[in-house]
C-alpha positions as CSV (number, residue, x, y, z in Angstrom):
1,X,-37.3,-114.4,-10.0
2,X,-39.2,-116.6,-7.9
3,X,-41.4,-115.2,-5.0
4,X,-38.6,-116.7,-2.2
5,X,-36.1,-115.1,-4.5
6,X,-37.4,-111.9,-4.2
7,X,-38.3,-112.1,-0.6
8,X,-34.5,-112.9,0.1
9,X,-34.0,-110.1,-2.5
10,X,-35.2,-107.5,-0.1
11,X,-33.7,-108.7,3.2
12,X,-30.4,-108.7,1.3
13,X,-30.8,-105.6,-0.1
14,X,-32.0,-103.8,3.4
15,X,-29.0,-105.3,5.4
16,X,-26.7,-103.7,2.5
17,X,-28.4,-100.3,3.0
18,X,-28.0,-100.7,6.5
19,X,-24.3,-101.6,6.4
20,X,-23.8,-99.0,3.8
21,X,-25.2,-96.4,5.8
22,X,-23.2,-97.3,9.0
23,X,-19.9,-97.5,7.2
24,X,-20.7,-94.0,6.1
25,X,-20.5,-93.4,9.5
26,X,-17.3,-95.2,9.8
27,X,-15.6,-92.2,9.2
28,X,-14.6,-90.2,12.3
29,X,-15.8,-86.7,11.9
30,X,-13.0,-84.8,14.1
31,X,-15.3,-83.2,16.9
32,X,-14.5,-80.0,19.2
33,X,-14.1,-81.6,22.4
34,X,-15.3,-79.8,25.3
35,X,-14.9,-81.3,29.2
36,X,-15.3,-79.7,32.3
37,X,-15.9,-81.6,35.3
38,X,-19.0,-80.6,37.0
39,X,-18.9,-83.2,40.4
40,X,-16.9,-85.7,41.2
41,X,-17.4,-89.2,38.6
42,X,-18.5,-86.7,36.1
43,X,-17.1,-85.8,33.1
44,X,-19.1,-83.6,29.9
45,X,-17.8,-83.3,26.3
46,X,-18.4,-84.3,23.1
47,X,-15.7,-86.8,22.2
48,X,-13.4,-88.6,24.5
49,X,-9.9,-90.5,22.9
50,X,-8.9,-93.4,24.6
51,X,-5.1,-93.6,24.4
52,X,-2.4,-96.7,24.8
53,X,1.0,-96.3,26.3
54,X,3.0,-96.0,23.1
55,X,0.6,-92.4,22.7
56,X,-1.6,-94.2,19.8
57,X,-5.3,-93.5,20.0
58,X,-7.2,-97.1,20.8
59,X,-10.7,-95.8,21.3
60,X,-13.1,-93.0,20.6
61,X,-16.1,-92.2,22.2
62,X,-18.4,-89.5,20.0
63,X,-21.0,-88.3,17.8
64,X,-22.5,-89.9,14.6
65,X,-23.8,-87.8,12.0
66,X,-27.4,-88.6,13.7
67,X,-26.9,-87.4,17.0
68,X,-26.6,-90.6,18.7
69,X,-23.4,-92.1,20.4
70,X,-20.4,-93.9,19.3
71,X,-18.0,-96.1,20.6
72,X,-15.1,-97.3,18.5
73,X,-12.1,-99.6,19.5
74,X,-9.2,-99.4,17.2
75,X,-6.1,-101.7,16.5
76,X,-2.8,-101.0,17.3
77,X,-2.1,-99.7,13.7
78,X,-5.3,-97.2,14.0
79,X,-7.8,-99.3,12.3
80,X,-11.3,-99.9,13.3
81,X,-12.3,-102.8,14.2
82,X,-15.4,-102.8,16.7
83,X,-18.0,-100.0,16.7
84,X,-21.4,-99.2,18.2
85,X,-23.5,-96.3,17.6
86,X,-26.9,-95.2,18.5
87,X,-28.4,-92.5,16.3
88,X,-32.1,-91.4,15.6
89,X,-34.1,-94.7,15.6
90,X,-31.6,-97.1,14.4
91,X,-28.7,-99.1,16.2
92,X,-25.6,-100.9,15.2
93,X,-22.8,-102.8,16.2
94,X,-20.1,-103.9,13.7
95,X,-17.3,-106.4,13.8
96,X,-14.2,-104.7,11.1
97,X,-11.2,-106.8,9.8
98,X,-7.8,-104.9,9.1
99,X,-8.3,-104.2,6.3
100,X,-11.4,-102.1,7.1
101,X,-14.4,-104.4,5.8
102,X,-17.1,-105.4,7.9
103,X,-17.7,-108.8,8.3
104,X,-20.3,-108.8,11.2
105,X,-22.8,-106.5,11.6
106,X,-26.7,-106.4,13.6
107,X,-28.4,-103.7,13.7
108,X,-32.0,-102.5,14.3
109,X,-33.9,-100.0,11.2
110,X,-36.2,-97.0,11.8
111,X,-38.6,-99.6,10.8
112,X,-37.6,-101.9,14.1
113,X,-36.5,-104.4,11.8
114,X,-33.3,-106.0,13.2
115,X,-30.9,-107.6,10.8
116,X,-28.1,-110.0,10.9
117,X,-25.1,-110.2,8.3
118,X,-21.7,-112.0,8.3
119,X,-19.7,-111.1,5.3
120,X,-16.6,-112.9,3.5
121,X,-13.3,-111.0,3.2
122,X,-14.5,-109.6,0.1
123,X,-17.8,-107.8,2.4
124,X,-19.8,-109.9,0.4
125,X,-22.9,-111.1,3.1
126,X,-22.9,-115.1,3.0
127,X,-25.2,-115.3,6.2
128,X,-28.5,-112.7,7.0
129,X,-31.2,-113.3,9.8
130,X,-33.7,-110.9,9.4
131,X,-37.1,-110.0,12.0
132,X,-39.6,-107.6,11.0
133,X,-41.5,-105.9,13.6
134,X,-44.4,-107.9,12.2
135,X,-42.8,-111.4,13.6
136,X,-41.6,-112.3,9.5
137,X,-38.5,-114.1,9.9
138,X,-36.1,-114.5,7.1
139,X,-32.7,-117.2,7.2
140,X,-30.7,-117.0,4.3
141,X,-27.3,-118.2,3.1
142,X,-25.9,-116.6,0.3
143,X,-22.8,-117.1,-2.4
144,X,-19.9,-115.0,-3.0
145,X,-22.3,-113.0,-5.3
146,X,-24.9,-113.0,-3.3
147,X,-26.8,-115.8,-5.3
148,X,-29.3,-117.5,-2.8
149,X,-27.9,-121.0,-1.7
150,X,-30.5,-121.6,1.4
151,X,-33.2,-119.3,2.3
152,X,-36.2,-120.1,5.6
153,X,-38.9,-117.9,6.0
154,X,-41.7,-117.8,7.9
155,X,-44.4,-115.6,8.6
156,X,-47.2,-116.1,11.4
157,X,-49.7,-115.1,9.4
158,X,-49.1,-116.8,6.4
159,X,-46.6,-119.7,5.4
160,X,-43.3,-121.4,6.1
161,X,-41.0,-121.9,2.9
162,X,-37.5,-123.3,2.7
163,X,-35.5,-123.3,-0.4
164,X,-32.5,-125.0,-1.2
165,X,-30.6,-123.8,-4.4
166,X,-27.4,-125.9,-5.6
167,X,-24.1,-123.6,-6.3
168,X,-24.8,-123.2,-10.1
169,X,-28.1,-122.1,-9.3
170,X,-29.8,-124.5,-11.7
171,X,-31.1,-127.3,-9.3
172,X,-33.9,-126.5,-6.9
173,X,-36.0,-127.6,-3.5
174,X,-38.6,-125.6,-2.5
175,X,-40.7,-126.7,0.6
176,X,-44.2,-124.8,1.2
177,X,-46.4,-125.0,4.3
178,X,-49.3,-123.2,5.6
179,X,-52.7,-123.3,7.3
180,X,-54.3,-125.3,4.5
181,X,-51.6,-126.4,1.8
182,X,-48.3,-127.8,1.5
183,X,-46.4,-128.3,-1.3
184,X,-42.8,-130.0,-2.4
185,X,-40.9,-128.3,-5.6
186,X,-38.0,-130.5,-7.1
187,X,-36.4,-129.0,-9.9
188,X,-33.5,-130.1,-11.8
189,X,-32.2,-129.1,-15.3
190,X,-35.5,-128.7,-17.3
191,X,-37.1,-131.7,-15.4
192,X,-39.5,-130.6,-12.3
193,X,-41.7,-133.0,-9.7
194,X,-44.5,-131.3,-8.2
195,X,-46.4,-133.1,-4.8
196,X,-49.0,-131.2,-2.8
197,X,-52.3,-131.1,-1.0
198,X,-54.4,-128.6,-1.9
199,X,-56.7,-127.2,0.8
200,X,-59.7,-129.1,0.2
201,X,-57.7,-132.1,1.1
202,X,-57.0,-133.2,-2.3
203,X,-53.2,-134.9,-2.6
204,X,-51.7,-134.0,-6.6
205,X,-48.2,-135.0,-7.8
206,X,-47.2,-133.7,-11.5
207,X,-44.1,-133.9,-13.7
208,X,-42.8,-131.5,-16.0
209,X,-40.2,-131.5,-18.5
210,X,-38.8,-128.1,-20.6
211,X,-41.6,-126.5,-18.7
212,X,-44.4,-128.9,-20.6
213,X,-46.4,-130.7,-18.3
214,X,-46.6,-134.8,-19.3
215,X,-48.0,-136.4,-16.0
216,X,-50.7,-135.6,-13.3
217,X,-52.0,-137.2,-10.7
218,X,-55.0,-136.0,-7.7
219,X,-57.9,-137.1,-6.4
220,X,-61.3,-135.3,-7.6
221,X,-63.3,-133.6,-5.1
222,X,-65.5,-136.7,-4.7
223,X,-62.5,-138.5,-3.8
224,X,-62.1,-140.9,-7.5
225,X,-58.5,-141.0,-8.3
226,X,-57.1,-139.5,-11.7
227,X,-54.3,-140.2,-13.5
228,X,-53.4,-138.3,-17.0
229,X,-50.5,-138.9,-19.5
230,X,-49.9,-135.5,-21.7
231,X,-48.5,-134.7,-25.0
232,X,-46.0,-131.7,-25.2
233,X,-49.2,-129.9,-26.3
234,X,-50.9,-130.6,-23.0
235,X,-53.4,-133.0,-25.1
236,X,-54.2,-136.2,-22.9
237,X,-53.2,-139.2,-24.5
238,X,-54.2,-141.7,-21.7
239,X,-56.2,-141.3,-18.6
240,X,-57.7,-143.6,-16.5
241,X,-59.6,-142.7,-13.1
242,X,-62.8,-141.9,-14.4
């Protein structure tokens, strides 16, 4: 697992945790509802049914299991399909289909991380957009099995990466730019091309095959260009430069 991979790992992983704990809350806990109305325009309780002409129950307005407010819409056959709720330190609104799976969700973590996810009719997330508190941002577009297809990140105080995965998973791009180095990652089958500038300056392009490397190119710190042919022992067999 490469470093983006992991990175795209985690945001996956929180938005899951956050949509699993929200559809927990899904469930509407059947409340005592008390009302009185103290003055005119206002109304006290702890749960308030919203109710169509045919006597079905269309909307709810109560308590989640973490104290904060809710506020779910239903369809015309009972089922869910829009809630917001507001408990402890977090925040969510959710989009449900009829058959009860959430395919949008945003939210906000006790962390103040807010996350994005839109989900297939299987709940499987294909889209995340993830900000940390920190300013880290994290695009990703996923597979039906939540293998990485395109991932952006960026990070203000370190770098900008963008990965491109083809659908098998066996062809990469990876794009890498900070402060002092960039880099360009082409991998396909066991073949891989390699350009980047190191920070000094220095400009290097490499090949690879079956993870041996048999061609490099740079400058050397006093500027002389190198060029080296290697064996699949990593034993030079030509170079010229110097």
């Amino acid at each position: 697992m490469t470093t983006f991979q992991y990175f795209a790992g985690l945001a996956f992983t929180g938005v899951m945790a956050l949509t699993g704990g929200f559809a927990a809350n899904l469930v509407m806990q059947p409340a005592t509802p008390v009302s009185a109305q103290e003055a005119p325009g206002i109304v006290r309780g702890s749960e308030f049914r919203l109710v169509g002409k045919n006597g079905k129950e269309v909307g709810l307005l109560d308590i989640d299991s973490d104290g904060g407010g809710r506020i779910s819409l239903l369809d015309g056959n009972g089922k869910v399909r829009v809630q917001v709720a507001a408990g402890g330190k977090k925040a969510f609104v959710t989009l449900l289909d009829d058959a009860g799976t959430i395919r949008y969700l945003v939210g906000q973590d006790n962390q103040g991380e807010v996350m994005q996810a839109f989900a297939d009719k299987k709940g499987s997330n294909r889209n995340i957009t993830s900000v940390k508190s920190s300013g880290e941002t994290l695009f990703a577009l996923l597979g039906p099995k939540g293998e990485n297809s395109a991932t952006l990140l960026g990070d203000p105080a370190g770098a900008s990466t963008l990965m491109l995965t083809s659908p098998d998973g066996k062809n990469k791009l990876v794009t890498y730019a900070r402060n002092d180095q960039t880099a360009i990652q082409l991998n396909a089958g066991d073949g891989e091309l390699l350009n980047a500038v190191l920070g000094d300056g220095r400009p290097v392009a490499a090949l690879t095959k079956a993870e041996k490397l048999r061609l490099r190119s740079m400058l050397g710190a006093d500027g002389t260009p190198e060029l080296i042919f290697l064996n699949d022992k990593r034993e030079a067999t030509w170079r010229g430069g110097k």
